[in-house]
C-alpha positions as CSV (number, residue, x, y, z in Angstrom):
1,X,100.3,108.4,95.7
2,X,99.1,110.8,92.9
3,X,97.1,108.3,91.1
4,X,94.2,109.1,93.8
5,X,95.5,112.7,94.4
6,X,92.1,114.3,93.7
7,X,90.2,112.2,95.5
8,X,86.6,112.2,97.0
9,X,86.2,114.2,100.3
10,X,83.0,112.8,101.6
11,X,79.9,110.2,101.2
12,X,76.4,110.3,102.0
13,X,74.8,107.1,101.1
14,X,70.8,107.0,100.8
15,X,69.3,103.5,101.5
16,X,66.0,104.0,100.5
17,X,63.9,103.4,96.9
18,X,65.4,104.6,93.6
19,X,64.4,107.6,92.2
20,X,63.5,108.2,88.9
21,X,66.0,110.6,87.2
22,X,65.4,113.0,84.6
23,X,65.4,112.0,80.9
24,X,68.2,115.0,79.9
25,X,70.6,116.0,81.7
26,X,71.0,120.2,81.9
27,X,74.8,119.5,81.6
28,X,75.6,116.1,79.6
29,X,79.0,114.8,78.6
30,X,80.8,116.5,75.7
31,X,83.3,115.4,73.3
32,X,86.3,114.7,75.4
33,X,89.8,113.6,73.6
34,X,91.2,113.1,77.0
35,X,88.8,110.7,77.8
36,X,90.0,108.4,74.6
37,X,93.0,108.0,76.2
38,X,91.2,107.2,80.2
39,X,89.2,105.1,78.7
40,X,92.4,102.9,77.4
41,X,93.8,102.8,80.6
42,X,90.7,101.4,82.8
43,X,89.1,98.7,80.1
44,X,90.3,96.5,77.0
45,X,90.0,97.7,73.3
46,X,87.0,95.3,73.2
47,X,85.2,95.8,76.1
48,X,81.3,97.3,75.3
49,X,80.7,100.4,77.1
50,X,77.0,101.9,77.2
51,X,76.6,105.8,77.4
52,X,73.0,105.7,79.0
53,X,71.0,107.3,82.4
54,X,68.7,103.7,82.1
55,X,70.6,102.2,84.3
56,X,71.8,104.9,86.7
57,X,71.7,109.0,86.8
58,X,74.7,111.0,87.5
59,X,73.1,114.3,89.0
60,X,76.3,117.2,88.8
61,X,76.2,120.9,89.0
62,X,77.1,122.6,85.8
63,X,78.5,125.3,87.4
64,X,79.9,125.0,91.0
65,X,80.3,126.0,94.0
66,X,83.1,125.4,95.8
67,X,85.7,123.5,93.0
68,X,87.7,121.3,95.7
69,X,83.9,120.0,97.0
70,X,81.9,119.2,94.0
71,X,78.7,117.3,94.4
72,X,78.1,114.2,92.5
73,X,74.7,112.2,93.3
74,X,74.2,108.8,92.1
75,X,70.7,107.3,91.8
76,X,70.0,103.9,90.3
77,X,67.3,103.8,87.6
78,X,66.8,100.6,86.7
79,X,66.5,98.4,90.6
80,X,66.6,95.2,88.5
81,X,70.1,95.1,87.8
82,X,72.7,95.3,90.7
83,X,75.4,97.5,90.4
84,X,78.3,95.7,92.1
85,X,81.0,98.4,91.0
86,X,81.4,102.3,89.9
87,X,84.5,104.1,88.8
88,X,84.4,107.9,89.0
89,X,86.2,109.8,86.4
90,X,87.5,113.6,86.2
91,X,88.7,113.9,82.4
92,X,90.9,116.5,83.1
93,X,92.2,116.1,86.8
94,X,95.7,115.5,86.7
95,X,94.4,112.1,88.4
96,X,91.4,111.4,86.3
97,X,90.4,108.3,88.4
98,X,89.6,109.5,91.7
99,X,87.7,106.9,93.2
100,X,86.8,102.8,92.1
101,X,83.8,102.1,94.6
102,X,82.8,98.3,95.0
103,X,78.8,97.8,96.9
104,X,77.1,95.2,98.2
105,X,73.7,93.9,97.5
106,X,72.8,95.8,101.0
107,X,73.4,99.1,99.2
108,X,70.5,98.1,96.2
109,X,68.5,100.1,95.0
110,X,72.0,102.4,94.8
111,X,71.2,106.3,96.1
112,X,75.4,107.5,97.1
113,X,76.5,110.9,97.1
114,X,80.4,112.1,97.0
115,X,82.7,115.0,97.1
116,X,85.3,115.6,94.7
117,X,87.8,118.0,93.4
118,X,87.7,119.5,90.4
119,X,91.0,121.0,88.5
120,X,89.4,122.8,85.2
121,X,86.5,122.6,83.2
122,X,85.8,118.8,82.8
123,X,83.4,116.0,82.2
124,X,82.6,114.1,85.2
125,X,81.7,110.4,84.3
126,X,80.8,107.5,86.2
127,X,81.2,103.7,85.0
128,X,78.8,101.2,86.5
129,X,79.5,97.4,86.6
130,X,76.4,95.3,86.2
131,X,76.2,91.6,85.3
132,X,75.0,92.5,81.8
133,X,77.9,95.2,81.0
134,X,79.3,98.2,81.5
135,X,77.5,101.5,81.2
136,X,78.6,105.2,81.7
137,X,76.6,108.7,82.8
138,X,77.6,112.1,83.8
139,X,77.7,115.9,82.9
140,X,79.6,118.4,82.4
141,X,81.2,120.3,85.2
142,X,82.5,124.3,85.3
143,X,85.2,124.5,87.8
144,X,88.7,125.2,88.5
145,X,91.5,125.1,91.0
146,X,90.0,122.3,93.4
147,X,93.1,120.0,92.8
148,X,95.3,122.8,94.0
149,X,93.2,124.7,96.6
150,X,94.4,125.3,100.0
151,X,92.5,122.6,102.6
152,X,90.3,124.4,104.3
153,X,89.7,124.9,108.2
154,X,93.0,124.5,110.7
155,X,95.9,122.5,109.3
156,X,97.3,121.9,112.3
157,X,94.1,121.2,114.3
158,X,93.3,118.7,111.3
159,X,96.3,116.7,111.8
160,X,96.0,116.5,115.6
161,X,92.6,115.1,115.2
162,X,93.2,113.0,112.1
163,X,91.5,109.8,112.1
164,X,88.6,110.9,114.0
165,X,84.6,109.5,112.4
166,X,81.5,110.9,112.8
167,X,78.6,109.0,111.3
168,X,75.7,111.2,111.1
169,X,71.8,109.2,110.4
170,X,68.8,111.1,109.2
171,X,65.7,110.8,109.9
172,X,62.6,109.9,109.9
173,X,63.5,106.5,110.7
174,X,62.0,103.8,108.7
175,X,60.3,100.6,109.2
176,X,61.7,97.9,111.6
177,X,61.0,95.4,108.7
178,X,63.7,97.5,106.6
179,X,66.1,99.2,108.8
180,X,67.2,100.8,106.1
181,X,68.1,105.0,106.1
182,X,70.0,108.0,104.8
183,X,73.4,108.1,106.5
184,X,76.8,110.6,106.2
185,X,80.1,109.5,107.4
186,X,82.4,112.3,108.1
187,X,86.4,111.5,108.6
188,X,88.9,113.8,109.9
189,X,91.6,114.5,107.8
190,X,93.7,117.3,106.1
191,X,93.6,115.2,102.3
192,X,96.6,116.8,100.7
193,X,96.5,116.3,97.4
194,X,100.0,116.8,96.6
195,X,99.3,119.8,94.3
196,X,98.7,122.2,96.9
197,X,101.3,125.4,98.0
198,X,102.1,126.0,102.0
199,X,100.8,129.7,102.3
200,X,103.9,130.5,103.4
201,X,107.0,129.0,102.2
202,X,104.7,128.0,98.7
203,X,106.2,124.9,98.4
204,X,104.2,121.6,97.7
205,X,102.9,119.9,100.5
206,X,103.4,116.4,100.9
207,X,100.5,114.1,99.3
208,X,98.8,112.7,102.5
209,X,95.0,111.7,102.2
210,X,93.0,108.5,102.8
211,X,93.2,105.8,99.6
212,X,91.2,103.1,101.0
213,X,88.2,103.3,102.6
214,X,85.8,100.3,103.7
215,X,82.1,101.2,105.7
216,X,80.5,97.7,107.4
217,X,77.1,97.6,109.2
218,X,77.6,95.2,111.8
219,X,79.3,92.2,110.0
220,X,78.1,93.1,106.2
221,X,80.2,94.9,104.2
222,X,78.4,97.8,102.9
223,X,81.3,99.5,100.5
224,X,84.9,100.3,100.2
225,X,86.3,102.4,98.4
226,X,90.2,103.1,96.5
């Protein structure tokens, strides 16, 4: 169960044009040697892999927030090639991989937005599959103690009402020829990640979260997500 223990929280997934991202990131990737040893893990000693924003931007804060809810915005550059596949990477989570997302061609031009946790300062990368390779963007991230940090909001209320969705659509609404629009989907659930204390005994709690996800419209499978 800890192989997805700092997981994403949340989506919000943009069906609309691409957007054209900036040439430099404020934050890019650094020299990681934890990532050396990722990188073994997900792909073979020969596959190609393409640092590049061509193809699509990773948009991260370079300072944030609220570590244990860390924006990350994707937005496809290049519309011509169809990104059937993304893995999102943490270097230095204590579960790098936190989330292997697989999308249709109903989610082209790409435009997805995620939260994740973030345990110390760390690279945040994302891998897109395309037909002609593999290619990899990101930035840097300053945050700490969102692997660990206490859920927020009523434990006990979050249980009771676990499993609960809320799909929230934004408007304006667009053409009828392409009903196509921005969209959140909200699910109850306390997402332990296994790393965090009870207040007041301070032992571990339990790993309990949500490892596979799939969203459909109608009878098309949109994405779904480990």
């Amino acid at each position: 169960m800890l192989k997805q223990a700092c997981a994403a929280l949340a989506f919000s997934v943009v069906l609309t044009s691409p957007v054209l991202a900036e040439d430099t990131p404020k934050n890019p990737l650094t020299d990681s040697e934890a990532w050396t040893e990722i990188k073994s893990w997900l792909f073979d000693e020969d596959t190609a892999l393409t640092e590049t924003r061509d193809i699509l931007a990773v948009e991260a804060p370079y300072r944030a927030h609220d570590a244990a809810t860390v924006p990350i915005v994707l937005k496809q550059v290049d519309a011509t090639q169809m990104i059937s596949r993304v893995t999102a990477v943490v270097d230095e989570n204590p579960a790098p991989v936190v989330g292997e997302f697989t999308f249709s061609e109903a989610m082209a031009p790409l435009d997805f937005e995620m939260r994740v946790r973030v345990e110390q300062y760390s690279n945040v990368r994302v891998i897109s599959e395309t037909e002609s390779g593999y290619y990899m963007s990101g930035g840097f991230v300053k945050a700490s103690g969102g692997c660990a940090a206490p859920a927020s909001g009523d434990a006990a209320e979050a249980l009771a009402s676990m499993g609960k969705m809320k799909l929230r659509s934004f408007e304006p609404a667009v053409a009828m020829s392409t009903p196509r629009r921005e969209a959140q989907i909200m699910i109850r659930h306390p997402n332990y990640s296994g790393l965090q204390r009870d207040q007041i005994t301070q032992l571990f709690i339990q790993p309990h979260f949500i490892d596979n996800l799939e969203v459909w419209q109608g009878d098309e499978l949109l994405f779904s997500v480990t």
